[in-house]
N, C-alpha and C positions, 0 to 999 in steps of 0.2 A: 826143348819142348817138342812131343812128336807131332808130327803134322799128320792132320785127319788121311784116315785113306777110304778110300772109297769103297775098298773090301770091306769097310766094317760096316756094319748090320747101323749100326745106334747114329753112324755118321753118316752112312749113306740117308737118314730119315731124319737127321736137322738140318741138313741144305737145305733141301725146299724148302722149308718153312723160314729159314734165314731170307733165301730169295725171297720168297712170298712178304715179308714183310718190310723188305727191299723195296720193295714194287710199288704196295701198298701205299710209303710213306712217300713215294715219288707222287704216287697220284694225288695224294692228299695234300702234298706241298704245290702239285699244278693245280688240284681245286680252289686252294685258298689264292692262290695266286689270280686267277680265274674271279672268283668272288672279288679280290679287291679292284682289281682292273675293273669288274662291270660296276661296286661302288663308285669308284672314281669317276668312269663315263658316266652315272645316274646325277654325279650330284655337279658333273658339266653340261649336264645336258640340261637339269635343271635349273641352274644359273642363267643360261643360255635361253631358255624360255624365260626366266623372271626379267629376265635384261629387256630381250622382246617385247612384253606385256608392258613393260613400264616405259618403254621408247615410245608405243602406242598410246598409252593412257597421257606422257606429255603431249603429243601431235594431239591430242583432244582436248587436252586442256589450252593448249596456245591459240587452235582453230576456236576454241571457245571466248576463249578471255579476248583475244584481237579480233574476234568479230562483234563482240560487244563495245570495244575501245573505238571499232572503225567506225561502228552506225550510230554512235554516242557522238562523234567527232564531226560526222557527216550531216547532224541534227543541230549543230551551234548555231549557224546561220540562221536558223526558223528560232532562235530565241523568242521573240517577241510573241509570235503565234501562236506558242508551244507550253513554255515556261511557266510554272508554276511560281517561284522564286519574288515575282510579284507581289503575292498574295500576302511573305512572311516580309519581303524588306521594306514595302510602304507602310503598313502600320509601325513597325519598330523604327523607319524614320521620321514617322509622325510625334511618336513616343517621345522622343529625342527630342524635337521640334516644340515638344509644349502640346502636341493635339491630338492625346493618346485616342481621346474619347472619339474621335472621327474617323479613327483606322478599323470601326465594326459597322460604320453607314455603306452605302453605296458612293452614295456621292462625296465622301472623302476620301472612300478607295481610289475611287476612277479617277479623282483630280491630281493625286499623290501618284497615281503606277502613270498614268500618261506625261508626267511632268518627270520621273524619273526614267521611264524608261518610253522614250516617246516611238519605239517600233512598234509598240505595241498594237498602234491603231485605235481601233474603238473599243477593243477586246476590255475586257476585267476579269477581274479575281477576287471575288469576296473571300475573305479570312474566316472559315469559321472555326480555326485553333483555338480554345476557350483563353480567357484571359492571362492566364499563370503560363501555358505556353510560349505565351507572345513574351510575358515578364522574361522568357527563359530565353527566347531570341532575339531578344535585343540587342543584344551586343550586337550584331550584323551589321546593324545599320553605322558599323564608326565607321565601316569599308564605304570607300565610294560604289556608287552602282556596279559603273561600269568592270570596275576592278573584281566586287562580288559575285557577278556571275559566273565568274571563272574560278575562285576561292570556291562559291558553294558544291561548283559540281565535285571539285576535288574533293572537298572534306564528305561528300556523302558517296563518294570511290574509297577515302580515307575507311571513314564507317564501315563498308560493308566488307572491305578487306581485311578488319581487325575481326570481325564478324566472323570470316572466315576462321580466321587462325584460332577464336575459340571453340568454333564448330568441329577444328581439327584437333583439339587439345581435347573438349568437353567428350568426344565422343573415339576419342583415341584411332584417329582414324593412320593407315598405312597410307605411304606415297602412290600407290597407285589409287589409291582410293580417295585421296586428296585431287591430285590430280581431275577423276572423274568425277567431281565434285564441282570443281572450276567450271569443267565444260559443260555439265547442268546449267549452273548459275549462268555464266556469260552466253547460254544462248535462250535464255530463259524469256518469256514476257515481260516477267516481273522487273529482274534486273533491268533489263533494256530499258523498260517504261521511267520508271521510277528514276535511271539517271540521265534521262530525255528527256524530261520534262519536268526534273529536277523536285521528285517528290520526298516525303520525309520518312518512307519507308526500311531504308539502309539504319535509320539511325533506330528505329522500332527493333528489327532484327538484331542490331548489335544492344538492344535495352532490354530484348528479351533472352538470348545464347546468355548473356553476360552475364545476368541475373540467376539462370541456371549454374552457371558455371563457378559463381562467386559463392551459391550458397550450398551445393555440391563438396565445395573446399571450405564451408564454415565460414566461411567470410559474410556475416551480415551487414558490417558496414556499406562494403562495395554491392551488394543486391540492392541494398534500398536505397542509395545514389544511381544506379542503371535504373531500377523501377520506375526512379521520379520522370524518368524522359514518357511514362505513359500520359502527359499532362498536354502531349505535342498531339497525339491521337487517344482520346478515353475508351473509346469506342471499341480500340482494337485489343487494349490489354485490362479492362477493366476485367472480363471473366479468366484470366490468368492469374490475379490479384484473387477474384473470391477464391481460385481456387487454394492460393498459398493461404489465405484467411482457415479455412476448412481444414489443412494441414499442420495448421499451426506455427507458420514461420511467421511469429509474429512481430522478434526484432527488426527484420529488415522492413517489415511492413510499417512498425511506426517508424524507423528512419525515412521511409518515401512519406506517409505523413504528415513527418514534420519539414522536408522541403518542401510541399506542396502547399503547407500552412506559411510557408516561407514566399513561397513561389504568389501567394494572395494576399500576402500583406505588401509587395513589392507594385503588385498589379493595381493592386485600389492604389495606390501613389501614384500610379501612372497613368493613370485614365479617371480616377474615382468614381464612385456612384453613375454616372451617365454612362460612362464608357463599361460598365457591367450591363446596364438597361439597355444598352444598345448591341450587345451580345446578345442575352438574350430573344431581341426583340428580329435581328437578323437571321438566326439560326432555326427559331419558329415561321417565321415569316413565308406564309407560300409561295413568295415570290423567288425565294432563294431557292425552292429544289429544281429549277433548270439547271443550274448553277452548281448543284452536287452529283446529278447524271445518275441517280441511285436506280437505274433501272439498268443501266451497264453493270451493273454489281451482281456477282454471282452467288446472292445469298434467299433466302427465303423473299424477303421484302421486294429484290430485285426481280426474280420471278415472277410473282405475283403482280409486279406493277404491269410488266410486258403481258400476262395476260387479262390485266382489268385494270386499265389505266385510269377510267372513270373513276371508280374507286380506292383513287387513289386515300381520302380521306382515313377510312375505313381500313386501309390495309398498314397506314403508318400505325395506328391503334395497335392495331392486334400485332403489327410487328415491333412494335416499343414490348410490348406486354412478353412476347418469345423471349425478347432480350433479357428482360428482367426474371424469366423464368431460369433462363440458362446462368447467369447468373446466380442465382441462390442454386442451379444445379450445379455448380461448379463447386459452391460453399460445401457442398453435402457429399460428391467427389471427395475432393480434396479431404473431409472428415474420415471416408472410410477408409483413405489408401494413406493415409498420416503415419501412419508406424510400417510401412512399409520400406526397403531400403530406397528404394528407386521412385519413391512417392512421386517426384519430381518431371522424370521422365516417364510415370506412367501418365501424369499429367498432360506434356507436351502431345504422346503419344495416343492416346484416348479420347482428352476433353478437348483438346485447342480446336483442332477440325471442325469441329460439331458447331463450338462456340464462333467461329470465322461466319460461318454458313448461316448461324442464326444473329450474326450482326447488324447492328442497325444501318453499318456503312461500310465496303469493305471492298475495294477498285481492287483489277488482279493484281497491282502493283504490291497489294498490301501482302499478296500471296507472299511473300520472302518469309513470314512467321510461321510457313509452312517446313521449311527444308531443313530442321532438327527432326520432325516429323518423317521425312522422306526418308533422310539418312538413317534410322532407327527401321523402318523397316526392310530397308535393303542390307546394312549390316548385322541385325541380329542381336545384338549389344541391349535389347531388352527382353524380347518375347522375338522365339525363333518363326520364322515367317517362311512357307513354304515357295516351290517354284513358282506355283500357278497365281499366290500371293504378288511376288514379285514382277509377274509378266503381265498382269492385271495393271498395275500402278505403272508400269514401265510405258504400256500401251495409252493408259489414260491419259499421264505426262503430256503426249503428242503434241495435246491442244492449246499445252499451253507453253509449247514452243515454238520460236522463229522458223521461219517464215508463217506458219499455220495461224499463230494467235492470232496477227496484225489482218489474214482474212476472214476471222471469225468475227472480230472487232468492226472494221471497217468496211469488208464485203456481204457481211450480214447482220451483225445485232444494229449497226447506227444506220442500218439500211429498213429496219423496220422487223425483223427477226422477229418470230412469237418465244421461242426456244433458246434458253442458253444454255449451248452445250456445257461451259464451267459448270454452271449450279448443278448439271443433273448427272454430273462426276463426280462432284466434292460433294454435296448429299448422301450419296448410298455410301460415297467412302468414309466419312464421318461415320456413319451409321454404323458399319464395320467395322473399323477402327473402338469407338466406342466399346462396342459389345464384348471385343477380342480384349480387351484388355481387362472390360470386368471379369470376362469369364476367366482370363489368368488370372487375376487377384482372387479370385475364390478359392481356384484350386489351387495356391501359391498358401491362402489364410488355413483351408484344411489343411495343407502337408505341415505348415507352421503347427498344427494344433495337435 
């Protein structure tokens, strides 16, 4: 074969272009080489920061969850002065004992909590759990006291941890977002309080995730067994009930029903006829609202009392009558967003707030039926929610965290405070809340239409 020469005209004019394309393909082989090298640095550097992020988001969860473990631990000793626990294990030992009907007086309270739990001093705890509640805790009382105090707090640690884990399933949350979950919770009031003083809060919260979560997956059996636990507080989930009434989940609704029909044939057994007249007659009774501190409450009612105590009569009126308003508003809620996918959480996310606030009782401990709410607007997972949304709610949070609550609580509302700051957060955030989610079911029912 002859070899090109350079004398020739035709050869001396495809060299170059041989080289040129020589070249070319070099560079193009260092470009992509170039691009995967800088792939591979993006997506170690990336990991690298996820590692980061999540190393961080544990140290807040552990700072969170052991500082609620340490002041929970630090609080056992003041059982006596403290403790709520009282309230449920002397009637249900009473119960036991044959003297159901004296576990809703005063003075069979006070005979039964200082005979069982003689730290107590002269302190009491009137029960006003209605009677189907108490049916429901009984069983407590096969534990000896002493042994119970220490069983109850775990199982309402128990509670609010499985709590967790549906809060993390229900709302599909990531590890670091889990995480920064924990450290909300554990440095929370709520939590704090609640297993300080050993309130029935934890079990509320896991009655109410649970129930979303059970009927989300079609399960109405297990909703309307979680439901039934609203029998321990009416107060706090009756307007979550009108609203699944209005939405029409009405198997699990007669499943809760029919334990509660369950739960009051159990109850007249154990107390009969007296021991209902004497519910009633304690829970009306003026004497008992020292006893309930409904002015520490961050709701309408609780307001109002701190600024017109006198009227006090007057303001239970009209604050019974909100309740029952909000109420039938939930029924009519829950009507229009029925055929919606998210019926459920636009529920959590719209009505519950509104309804907490227009409660007729509602300690911030009870606040824990808030943080499905929380987590919905910081992750997005219903209705996307802007920055200025999120740094709002982030900022309000404050007050109703450690160390801040316990001087809100103690260095000014039980000090004579006109003002709670709770109420007049959770007010306009309700309010909000509210509004923002009808106004997305509107324009959510027009793009449907």
């Amino acid at each position: 074969m002859a070899q090109p020469s350079f004398d020739n005209p035709a050869t001396c004019s495809t060299a170059p272009v041989m080289a040129g394309f020589a070249l070319s393909s070099e560079k193009q082989a260092s470009s992509a080489g170039n691009k995967l090298t800088t792939s591979q640095d993006n997506t170690t550097k990336a990991k690298r920061v996820a590692l980061i992020e999540n190393i961080i988001a544990t140290l807040f969860a552990v700072i969170g969850i052991g500082a609620l473990c340490t002041l929970v631990y630090l609080s056992v000793p003041a059982f006596g002065g403290i403790s709520d626990l009282p309230e449920y294990y002397a009637p249900a030992k009473l119960v036991l004992e044959g003297h159901g009907a004296d576990g809703y007086t005063l003075k069979g309270l006070e005979e039964a909590q200082h005979r069982l739990y003689p730290s107590m001093g002269q302190r009491v705890v009137p029960l006003f759990v209605p009677p189907q509640g108490l049916a429901l805790l009984t069983p407590i009382a096969l534990m000896p006291p002493d042994v119970m105090r220490y069983a109850w707090k775990f199982m309402l640690a128990g509670c609010l941890g499985i709590a967790i884990i549906l809060l993390k399933k229900t709302f599909k949350l990531n590890y670091k977002q889990t995480c920064y979950l924990l450290a909300a919770i554990g440095l929370s009031d709520a939590a704090y309080n609640s297993l300080r003083i050993d309130q029935l809060a934890p079990m509320l919260l896991l009655s109410y995730i649970g129930a979303i979560y059970c009927l989300e997956k079609k399960n109405d059996i297990g909703a309307g067994f979680l439901l039934a636990l609203f029998v321990l507080k009416p107060q706090q989930l009756l307007p979550f009930l009108a609203y699944l009434a209005g939405a029409k989940r009405f198997k699990a609704l007669l499943i809760c029903a029919a334990i509660f029909a369950l739960l009051s044939v159990v109850a007249f057994v154990q107390m009969g006829p007296t021991g209902i007249s004497n519910y009633m007659a304690l829970v009306s009774a003026p004497s008992s609202v020292p006893y309930m501190q409904p002015e520490l409450n961050p709701t309408v009612r609780g307001q109002l009392l701190r600024l017109f105590p006198e009227a006090a009569p007057t303001i239970f009126t009209i604050t019974s009558a909100l309740y029952l308003a909000t109420i039938a508003l939930g029924v009519f809620i829950g009507w229009q967003f029925r055929k919606k996918e998210n019926a459920l959480r636009m529920g959590a996310l719209g009505f519950m707030p509104l309804a907490l606030v227009a409660s007729m009782h509602c300690h911030t401990y009870d606040l824990l039926l808030l943080i499905p709410t929380i987590i919905m607007i910081f992750n997005d997972s219903l209705i996307p929610f802007g920055q200025s949304w999120k740094l709002a709610v982030m900022l309000g949070t404050i007050v109703f965290v450690l160390p801040v609550s316990i001087e809100i609580q103690h260095g000014y509302l039980l000090k004579g405070g006109t003002l709670n700051p709770w109420f007049f957060l959770l007010l306009p955030l309700g309010i909000a809340l509210f509004l923002r989610v009808w106004k997305q079911a509107g324009i959510a029912g027009k793009a449907d239409e």
